[in-house]
FILUM-982223 format. One record per residue (C-alpha): x, y, z negated; residue in one letter. Coordinates in nm, 2 decimals, padded with zeros to 4 digits. Last residue first. Example, Ala and Ser with C-alpha at 12.3 -4.5 7.8 and 13.67 -1.06 7.14 Angstrom:
<pts>
PT:01.37:-00.11:-00.71:S
PT:01.23:-00.45:-00.78:A
</pts>
This chain:
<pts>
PT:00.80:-01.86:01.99:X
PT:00.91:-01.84:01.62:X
PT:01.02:-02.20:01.52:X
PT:01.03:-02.12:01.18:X
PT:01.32:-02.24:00.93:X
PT:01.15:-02.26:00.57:X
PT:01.21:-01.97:00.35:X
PT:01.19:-02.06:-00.06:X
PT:01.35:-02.41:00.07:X
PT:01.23:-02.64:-00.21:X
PT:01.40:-02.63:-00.53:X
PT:01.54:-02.91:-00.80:X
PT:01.45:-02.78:-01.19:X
PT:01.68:-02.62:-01.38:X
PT:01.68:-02.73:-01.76:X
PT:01.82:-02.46:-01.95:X
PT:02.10:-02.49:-02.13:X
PT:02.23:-02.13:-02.15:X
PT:01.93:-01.91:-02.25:X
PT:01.86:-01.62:-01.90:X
PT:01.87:-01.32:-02.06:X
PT:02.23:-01.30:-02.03:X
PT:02.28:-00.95:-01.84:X
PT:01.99:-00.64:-01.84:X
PT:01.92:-00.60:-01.48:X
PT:01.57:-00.70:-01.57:X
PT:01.49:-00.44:-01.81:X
PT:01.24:-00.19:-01.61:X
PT:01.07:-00.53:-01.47:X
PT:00.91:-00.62:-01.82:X
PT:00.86:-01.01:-01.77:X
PT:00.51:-01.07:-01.80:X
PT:00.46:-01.11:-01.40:X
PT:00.69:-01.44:-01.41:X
PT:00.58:-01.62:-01.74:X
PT:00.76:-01.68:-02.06:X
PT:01.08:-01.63:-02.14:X
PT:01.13:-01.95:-02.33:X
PT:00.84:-02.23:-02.13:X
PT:00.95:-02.01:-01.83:X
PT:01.27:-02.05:-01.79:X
PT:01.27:-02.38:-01.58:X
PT:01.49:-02.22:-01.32:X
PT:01.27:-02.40:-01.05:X
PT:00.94:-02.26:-01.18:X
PT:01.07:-01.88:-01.14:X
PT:01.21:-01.97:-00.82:X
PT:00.85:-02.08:-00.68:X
PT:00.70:-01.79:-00.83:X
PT:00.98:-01.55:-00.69:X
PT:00.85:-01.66:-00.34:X
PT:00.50:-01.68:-00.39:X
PT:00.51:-01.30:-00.53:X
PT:00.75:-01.17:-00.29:X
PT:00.74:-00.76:-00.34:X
PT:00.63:-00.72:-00.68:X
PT:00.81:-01.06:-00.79:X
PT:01.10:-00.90:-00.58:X
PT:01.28:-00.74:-00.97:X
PT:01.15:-01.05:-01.15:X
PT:01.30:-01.31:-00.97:X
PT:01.59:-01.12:-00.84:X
PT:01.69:-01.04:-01.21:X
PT:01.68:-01.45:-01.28:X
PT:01.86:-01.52:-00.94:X
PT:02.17:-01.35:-01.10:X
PT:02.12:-01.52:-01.41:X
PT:02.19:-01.86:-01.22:X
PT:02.49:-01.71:-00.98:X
PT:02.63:-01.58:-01.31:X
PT:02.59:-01.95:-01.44:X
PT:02.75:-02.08:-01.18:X
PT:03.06:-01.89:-01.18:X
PT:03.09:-01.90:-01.57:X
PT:03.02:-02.30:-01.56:X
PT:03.32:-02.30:-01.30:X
PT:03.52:-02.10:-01.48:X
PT:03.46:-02.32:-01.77:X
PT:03.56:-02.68:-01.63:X
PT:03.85:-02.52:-01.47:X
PT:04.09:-02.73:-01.63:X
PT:03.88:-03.02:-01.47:X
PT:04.00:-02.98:-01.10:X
PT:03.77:-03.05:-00.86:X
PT:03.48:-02.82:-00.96:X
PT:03.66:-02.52:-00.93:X
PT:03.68:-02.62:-00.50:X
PT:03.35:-02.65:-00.50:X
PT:03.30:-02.31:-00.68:X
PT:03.44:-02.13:-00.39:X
PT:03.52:-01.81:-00.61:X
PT:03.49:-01.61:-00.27:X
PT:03.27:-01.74:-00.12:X
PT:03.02:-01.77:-00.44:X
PT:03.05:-01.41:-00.50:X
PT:02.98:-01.32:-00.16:X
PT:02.65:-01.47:-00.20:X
PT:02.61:-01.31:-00.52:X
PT:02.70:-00.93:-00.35:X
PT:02.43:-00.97:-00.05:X
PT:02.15:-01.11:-00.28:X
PT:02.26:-00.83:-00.55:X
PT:02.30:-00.54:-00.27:X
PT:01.94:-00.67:-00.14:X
PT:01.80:-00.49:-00.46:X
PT:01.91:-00.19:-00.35:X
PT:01.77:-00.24:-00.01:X
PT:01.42:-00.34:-00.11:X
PT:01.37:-00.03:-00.36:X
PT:01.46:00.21:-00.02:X
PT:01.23:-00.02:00.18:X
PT:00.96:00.07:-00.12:X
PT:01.04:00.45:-00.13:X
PT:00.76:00.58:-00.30:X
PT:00.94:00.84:-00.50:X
PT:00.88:00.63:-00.81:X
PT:00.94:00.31:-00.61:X
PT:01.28:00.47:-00.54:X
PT:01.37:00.50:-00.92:X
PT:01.26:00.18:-01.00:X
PT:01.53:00.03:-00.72:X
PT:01.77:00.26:-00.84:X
PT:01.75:00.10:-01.22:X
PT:01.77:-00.20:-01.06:X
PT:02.04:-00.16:-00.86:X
PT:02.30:-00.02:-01.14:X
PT:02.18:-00.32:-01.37:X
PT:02.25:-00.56:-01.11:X
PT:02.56:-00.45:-00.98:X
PT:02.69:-00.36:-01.34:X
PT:02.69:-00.76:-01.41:X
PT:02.83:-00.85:-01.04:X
PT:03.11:-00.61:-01.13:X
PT:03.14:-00.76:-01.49:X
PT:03.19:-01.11:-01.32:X
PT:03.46:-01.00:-01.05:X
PT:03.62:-00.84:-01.41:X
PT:03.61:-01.15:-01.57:X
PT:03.39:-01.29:-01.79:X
PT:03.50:-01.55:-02.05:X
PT:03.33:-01.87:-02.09:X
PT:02.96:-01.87:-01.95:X
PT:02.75:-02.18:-02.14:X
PT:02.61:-02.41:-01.84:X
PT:02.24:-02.40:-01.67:X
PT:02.09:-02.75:-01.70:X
PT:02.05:-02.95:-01.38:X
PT:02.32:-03.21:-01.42:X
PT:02.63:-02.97:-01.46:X
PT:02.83:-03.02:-01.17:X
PT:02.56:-03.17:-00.87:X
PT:02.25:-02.99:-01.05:X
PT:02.37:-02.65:-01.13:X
PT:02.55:-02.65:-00.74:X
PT:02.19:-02.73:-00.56:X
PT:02.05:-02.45:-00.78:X
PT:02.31:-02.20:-00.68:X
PT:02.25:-02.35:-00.34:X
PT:01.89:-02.34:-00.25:X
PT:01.89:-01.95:-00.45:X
PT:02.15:-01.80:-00.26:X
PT:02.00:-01.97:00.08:X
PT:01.65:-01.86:00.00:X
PT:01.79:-01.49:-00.07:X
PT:02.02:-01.39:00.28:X
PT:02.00:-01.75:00.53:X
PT:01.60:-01.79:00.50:X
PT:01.53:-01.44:00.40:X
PT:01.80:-01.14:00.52:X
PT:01.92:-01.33:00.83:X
PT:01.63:-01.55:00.95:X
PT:01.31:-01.36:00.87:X
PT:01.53:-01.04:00.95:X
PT:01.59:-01.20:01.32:X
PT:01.24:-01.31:01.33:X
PT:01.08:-01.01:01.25:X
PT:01.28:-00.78:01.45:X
PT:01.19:-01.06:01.79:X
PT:00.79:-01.01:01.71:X
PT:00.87:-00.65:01.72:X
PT:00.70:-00.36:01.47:X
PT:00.81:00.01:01.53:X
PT:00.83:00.24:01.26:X
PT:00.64:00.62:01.22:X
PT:00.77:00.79:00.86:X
PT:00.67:00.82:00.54:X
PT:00.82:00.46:00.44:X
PT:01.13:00.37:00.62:X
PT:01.05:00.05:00.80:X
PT:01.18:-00.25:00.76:X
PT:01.16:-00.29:00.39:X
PT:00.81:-00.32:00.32:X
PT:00.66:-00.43:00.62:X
PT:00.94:-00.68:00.64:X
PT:00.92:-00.81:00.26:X
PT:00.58:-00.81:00.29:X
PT:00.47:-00.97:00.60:X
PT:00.80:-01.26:00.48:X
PT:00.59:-01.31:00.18:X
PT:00.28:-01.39:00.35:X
PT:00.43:-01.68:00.59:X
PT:00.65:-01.65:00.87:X
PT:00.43:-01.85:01.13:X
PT:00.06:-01.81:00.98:X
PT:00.14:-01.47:00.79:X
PT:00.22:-01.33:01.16:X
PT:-00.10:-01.43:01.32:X
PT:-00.30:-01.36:01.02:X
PT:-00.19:-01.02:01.02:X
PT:-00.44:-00.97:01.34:X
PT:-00.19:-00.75:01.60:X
PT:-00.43:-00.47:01.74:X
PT:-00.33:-00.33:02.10:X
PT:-00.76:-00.35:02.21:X
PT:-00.71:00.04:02.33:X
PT:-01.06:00.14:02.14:X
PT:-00.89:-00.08:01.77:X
PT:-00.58:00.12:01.81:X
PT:-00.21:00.04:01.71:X
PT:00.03:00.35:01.80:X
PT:00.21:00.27:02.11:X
PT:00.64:00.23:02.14:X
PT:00.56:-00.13:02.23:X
PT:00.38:-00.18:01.86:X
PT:00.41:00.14:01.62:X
PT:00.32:00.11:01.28:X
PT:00.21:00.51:01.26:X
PT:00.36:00.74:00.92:X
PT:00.29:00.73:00.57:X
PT:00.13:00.99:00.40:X
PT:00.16:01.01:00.02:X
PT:-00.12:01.21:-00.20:X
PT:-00.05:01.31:-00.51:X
PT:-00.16:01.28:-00.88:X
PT:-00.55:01.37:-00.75:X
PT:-00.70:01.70:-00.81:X
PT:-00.86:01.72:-01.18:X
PT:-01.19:01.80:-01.20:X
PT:-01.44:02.15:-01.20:X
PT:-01.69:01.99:-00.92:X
PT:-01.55:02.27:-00.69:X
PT:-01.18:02.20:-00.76:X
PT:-01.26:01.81:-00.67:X
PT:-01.43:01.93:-00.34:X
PT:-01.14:02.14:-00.28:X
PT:-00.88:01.81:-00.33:X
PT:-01.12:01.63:-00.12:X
PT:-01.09:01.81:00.21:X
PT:-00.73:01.95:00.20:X
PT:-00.51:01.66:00.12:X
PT:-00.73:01.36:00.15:X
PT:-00.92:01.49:00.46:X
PT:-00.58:01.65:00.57:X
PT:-00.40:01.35:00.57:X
PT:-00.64:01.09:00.76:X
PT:-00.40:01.05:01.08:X
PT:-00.09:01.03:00.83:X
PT:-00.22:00.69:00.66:X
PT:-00.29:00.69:00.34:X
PT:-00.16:00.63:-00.03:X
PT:-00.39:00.80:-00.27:X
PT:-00.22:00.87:-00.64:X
PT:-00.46:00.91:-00.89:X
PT:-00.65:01.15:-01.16:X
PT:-00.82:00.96:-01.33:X
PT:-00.82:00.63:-01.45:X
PT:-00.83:00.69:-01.88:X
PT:-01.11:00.98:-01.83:X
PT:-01.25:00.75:-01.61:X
PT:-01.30:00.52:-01.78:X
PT:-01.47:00.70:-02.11:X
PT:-01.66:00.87:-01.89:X
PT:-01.84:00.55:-01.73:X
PT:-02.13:00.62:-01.49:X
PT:-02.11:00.97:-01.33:X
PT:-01.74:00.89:-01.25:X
PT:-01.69:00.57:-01.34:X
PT:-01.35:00.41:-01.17:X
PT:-01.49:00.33:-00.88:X
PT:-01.70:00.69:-00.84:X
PT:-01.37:00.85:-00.83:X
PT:-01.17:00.72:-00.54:X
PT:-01.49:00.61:-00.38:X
PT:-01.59:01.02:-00.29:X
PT:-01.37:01.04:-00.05:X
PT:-01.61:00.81:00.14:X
PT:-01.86:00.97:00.09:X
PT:-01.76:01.32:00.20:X
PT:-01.64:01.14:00.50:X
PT:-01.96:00.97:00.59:X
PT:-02.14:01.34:00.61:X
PT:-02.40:01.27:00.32:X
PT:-02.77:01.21:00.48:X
PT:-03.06:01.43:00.53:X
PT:-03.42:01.48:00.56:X
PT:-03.42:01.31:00.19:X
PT:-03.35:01.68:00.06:X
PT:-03.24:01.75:-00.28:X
PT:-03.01:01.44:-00.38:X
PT:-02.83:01.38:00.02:X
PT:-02.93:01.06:00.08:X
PT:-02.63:00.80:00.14:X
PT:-02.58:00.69:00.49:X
PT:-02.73:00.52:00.78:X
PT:-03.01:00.77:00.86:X
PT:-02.96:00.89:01.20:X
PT:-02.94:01.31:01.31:X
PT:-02.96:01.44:00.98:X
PT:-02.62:01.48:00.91:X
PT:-02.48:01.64:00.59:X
PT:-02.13:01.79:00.45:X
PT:-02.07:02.06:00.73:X
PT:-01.73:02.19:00.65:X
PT:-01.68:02.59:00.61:X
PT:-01.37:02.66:00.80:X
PT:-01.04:02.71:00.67:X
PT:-00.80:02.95:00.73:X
PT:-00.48:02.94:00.95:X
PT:-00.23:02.89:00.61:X
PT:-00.46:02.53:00.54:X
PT:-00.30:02.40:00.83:X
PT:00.04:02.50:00.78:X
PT:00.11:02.38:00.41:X
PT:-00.09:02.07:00.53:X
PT:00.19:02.04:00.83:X
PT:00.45:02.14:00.54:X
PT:00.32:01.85:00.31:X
PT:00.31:01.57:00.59:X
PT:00.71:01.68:00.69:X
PT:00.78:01.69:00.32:X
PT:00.64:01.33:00.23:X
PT:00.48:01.39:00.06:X
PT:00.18:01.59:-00.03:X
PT:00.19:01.72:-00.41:X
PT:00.53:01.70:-00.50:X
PT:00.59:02.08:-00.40:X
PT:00.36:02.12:-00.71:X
PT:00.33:02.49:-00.76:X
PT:00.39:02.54:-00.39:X
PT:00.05:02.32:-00.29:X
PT:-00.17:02.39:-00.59:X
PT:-00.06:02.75:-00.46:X
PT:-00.22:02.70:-00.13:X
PT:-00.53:02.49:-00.25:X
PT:-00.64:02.79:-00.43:X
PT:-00.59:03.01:-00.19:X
PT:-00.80:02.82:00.03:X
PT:-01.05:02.70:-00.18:X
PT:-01.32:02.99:-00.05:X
PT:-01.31:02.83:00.31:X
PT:-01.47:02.51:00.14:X
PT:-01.76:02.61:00.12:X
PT:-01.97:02.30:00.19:X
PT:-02.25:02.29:00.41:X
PT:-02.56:02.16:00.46:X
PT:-02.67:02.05:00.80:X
PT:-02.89:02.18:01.06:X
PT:-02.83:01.99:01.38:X
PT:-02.70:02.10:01.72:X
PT:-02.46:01.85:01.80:X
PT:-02.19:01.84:02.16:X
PT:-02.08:01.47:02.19:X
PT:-01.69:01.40:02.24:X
PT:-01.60:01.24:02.56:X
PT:-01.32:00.94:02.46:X
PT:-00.91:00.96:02.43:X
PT:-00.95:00.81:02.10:X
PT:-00.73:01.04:01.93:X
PT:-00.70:01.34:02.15:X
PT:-01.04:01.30:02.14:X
PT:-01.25:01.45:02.49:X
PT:-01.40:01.69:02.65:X
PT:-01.52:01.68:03.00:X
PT:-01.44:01.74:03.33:X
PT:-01.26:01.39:03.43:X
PT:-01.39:01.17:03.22:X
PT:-01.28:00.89:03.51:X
PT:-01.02:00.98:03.52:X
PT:-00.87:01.27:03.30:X
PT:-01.10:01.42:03.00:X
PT:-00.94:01.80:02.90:X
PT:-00.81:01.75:02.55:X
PT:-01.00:01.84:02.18:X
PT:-00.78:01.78:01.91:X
PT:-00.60:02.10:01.82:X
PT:-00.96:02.25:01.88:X
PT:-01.10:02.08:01.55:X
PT:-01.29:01.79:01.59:X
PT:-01.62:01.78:01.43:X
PT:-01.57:01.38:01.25:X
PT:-01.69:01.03:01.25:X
PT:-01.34:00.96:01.40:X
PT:-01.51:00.72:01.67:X
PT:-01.80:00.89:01.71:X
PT:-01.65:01.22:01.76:X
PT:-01.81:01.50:01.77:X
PT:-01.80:01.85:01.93:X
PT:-01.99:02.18:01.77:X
PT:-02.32:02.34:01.70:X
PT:-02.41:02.42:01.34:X
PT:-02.71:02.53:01.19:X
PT:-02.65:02.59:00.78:X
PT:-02.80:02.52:00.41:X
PT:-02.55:02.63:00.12:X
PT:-02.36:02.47:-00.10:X
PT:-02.05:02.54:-00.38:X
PT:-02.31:02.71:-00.59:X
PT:-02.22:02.54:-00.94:X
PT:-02.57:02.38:-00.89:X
PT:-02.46:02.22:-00.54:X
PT:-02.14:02.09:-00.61:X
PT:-02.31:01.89:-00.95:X
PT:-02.57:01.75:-00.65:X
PT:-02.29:01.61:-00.46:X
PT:-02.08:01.41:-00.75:X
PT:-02.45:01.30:-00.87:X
PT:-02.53:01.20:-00.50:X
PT:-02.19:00.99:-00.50:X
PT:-02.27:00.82:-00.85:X
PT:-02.58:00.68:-00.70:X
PT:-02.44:00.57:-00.37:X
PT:-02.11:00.42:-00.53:X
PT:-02.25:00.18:-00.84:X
PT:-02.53:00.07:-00.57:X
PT:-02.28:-00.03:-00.37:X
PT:-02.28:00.06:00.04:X
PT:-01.98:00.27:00.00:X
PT:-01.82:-00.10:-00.06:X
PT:-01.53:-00.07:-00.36:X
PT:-01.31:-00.35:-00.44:X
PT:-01.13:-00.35:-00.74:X
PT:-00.77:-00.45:-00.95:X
PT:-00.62:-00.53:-00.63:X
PT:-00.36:-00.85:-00.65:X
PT:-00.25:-00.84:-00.25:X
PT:-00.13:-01.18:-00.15:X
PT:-00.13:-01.13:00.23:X
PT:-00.37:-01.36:00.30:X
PT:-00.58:-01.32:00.00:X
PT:-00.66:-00.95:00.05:X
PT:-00.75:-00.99:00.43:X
PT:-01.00:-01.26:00.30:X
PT:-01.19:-00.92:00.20:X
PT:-01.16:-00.76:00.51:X
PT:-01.27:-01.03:00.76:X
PT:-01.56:-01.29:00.70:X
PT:-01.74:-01.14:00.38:X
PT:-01.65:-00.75:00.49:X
PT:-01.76:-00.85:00.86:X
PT:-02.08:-01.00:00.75:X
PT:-02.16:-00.75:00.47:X
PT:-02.11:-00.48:00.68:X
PT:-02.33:-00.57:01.00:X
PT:-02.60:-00.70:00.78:X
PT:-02.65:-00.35:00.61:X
PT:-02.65:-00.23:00.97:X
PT:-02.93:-00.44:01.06:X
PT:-02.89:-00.64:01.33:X
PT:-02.84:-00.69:01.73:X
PT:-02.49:-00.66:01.79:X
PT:-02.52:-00.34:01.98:X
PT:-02.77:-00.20:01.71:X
PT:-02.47:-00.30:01.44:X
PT:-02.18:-00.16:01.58:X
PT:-02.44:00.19:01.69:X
PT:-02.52:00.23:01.30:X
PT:-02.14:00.15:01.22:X
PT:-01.98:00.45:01.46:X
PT:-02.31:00.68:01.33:X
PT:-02.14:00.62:00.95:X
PT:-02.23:00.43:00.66:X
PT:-01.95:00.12:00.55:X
PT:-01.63:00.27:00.41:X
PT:-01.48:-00.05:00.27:X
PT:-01.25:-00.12:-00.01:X
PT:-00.91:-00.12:-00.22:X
PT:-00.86:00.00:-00.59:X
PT:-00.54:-00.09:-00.78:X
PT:-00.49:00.02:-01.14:X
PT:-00.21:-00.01:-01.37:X
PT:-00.15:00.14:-01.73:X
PT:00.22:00.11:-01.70:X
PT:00.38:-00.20:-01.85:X
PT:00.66:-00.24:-01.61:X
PT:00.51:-00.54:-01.44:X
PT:00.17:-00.35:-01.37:X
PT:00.39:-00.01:-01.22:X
PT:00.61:-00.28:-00.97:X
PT:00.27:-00.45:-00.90:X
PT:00.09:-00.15:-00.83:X
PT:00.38:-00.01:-00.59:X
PT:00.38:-00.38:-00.39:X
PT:-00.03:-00.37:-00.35:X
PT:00.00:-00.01:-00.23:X
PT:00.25:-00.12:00.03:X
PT:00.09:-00.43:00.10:X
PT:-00.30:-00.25:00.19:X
PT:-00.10:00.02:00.40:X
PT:00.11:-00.22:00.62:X
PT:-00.22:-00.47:00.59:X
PT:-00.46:-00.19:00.80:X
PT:-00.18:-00.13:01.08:X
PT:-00.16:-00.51:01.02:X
PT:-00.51:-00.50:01.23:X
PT:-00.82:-00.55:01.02:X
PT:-01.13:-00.69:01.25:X
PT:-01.39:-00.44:01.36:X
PT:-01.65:-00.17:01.23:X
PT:-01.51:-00.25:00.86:X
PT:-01.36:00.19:00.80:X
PT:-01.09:00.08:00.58:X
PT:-01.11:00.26:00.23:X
PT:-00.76:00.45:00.22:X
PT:-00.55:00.22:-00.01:X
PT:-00.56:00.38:-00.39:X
PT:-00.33:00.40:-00.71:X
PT:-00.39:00.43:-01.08:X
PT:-00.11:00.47:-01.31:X
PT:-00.19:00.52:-01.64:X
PT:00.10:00.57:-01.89:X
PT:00.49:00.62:-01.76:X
PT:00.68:00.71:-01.47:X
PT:00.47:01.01:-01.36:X
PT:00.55:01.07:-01.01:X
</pts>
């Protein structure tokens, strides 16, 4: 990953048929926690989130509901998806809706330049379909129906009977990109991560590719294709097509040319469509492929993968109104190793709600402050001489968050998370074992105690700004109660590549009194 300059990063665009599980805010958090790291180190940040709203899946939503499927989307993306955002705190630069103006035009350009380098041709195909993944399933996915869909074939996904389509349909030919694709692939290894996504690409795009069909003319809920208004863009091909038309492709060179190319950060069940699918459709339009694409794995709930069909959906709201949208964050970011499958528990959340939050960070910070107020009324005191339990605490912080930018650059967030844990777990083992309570009895150690404290104080000072990205009400809160922002100035400016540097925080500051950052929770 590119450590410097633009940085612009994408969520999938969610597919708005139903209500947003926290399958849908694990991905939206995680990109939302990388673009806030990149915005607070001065990197040209962009975040770009949104809804993929044609499709034969929203067509039959919205006849089975009794409207329009325009009126469909816009109720569920005004009641649902977009107050998603503000629950869980996520600061996205733009939302896109397939259904945009901006989008449909700048998709049939994208489409139409395809066809006049030669890259389409006009086709009959016959194959199974899947509503529900709005896509010609390849074999590996077709299963023999059980039950009651006993004798027929079904998704391996959705477990449903797959429609057989005859339809002409325009095609794209993407068989001719797969050499290409292959050594984009070895010359940069980087490409797909992580490595188990990348060698399962590797491995799918080694069996040949097939032509893709790239139209529907079956229903016309969907974007026109340019030279024939018979038909309509395959929803896929649309949707891929958000990552560039948001940022002005056909409409705004000038942006895009800053934007572009990108990092996409998606789930691993829509992998090859990002990895395979629009990285040839990108060589055939004679741009850049993306930065890199990152596949995380399945939030797993009772050892199940989450699924709208099977009705196991946890609404984030549920969790954000008992632990708050912070504590979302901070577990979905650090409880689970990112790239691979993790399993959520009501009773994991808790526990880590109450060990690492309430008793780990808000206890450090209650305290610390608590102590600056009871010895040194409220202002932060002049360190004396540092000793060498000081300078380890001092190297600590630098050490951890230089590995904590190091891990957001390989996408690691829970790996970012734990280094900076080893400050909140070394400072609270700092003030046990220098037991400033006990300094403050005895006046000759006026200035050990004022060095204790104020480590404990610019401690807190590198944990505000390095979990900003990651806590943002949280940090805000401690931020305000260390009073330093009328002299360093506000939270989100402060560069987050320099704040393990020591002393930053101006002795004789006024600290303000602090409300518990992590409230107890009765979590039923």
């Amino acid at each position: 990953m590119t450590s410097r300059g633009s940085f612009y990063i994408t969520t999938p665009i969610y597919y708005p048929s139903d209500v947003p599980h926290i399958g849908h805010g694990y991905t939206t958090v995680a990109v939302d926690m990388l673009a806030r790291w990149h915005r607070q180190a001065g990197d040209d940040t962009w975040m770009l989130t949104g809804t993929d709203e044609h499709g034969q899946k929203m067509m039959r939503a919205a006849a089975s509901n009794g409207v329009t499927p325009q009126e469909w989307v816009d109720k569920l993306v005004a009641e649902e998806w977009l107050p998603l955002l503000e629950t869980l705190s996520v600061a996205n630069d733009d939302f896109i809706r397939t259904t945009q103006h901006r989008h449909e035009e700048s998709v049939k350009a994208f489409i139409q330049a395809i066809f006049d380098r030669g890259h389409i041709y006009a086709g009959e195909y016959e194959a199974l379909y899947c509503v529900g993944c709005e896509e010609f399933k390849p074999d590996s996915e077709i299963v023999e129906g059980t039950g009651p869909f006993e004798g027929l074939k079904v998704c391996a996904i959705h477990s449903k009977p797959l429609e057989l389509l005859h339809e002409k349909n325009y095609f794209f030919k993407l068989s001719e990109f797969s050499d290409r694709l292959l050594e984009l692939y070895r010359e940069r290894p980087d490409f797909v991560q992580p490595e188990s996504a990348r060698n399962e690409v590797v491995a799918f795009v080694q069996q040949g590719l097939k032509d893709l069909s790239i139209s529907r003319s079956a229903f016309d809920w969907g974007i026109p294709v340019p030279w024939d208004s018979s038909h309509v863009i395959y929803v896929w091909v649309d949707a891929l097509l958000n990552y560039a038309t948001a940022i002005g492709y056909g409409d705004d060179d000038e942006n895009f040319a800053r934007r572009w190319p990108g990092y996409h950060v998606v789930g691993k069940d829509i992998l090859r469509f990002h990895a395979v699918i629009w990285p040839a459709m990108l060589m055939a339009a004679g741009l850049e492929v993306p930065r890199g694409v990152f596949a995380h794995g399945w939030l797993l709930v009772g050892g199940e993968k989450m699924s709208k069909s099977k009705a196991t959906g946890i609404s984030p709201s549920t969790l954000v109104d008992t632990f708050g949208s912070d504590a979302y964050r901070f577990y979905f970011g650090s409880a689970i190793a990112f790239g691979q499958d993790g399993s959520f528990s009501w009773e994991d959340m808790a526990a880590r709600y109450q060990a690492e939050l309430a008793n780990g960070f808000g206890n450090l910070a209650s305290r610390s402050i608590a102590m600056t107020h009871k010895y040194f009324d409220g202002t932060a005191p002049q360190p004396g001489e540092y000793t060498e339990g000081d300078l380890e605490i001092q190297r600590l912080v630098a050490d951890a968050a230089v590995a904590a930018d190091a891990a957001v650059e390989r996408f690691r967030l829970d790996q970012a998370i734990d280094e900076l844990w080893r400050i909140v777990d070394a400072l609270n083992g700092y003030i046990t074992d220098n037991e400033p309570w006990v300094l403050a009895k005895d006046d000759a150690q006026r200035e050990r105690l004022a060095t204790v404290l104020y480590t404990c104080l610019e401690g807190l000072r590198a944990l505000a700004v390095l979990l900003s990205p990651v806590m943002p009400t949280a940090t805000a809160k401690l931020w305000d109660a260390l009073g330093v922002a009328t002299t360093l100035g506000e939270l989100t400016a402060q560069p987050i590549r320099e704040a393990g540097a020591w002393g930053t925080l101006p002795a004789g500051t006024t600290v303000s009194k602090l409300q518990p950052l992590f409230p107890r929770v009765e979590a039923d």
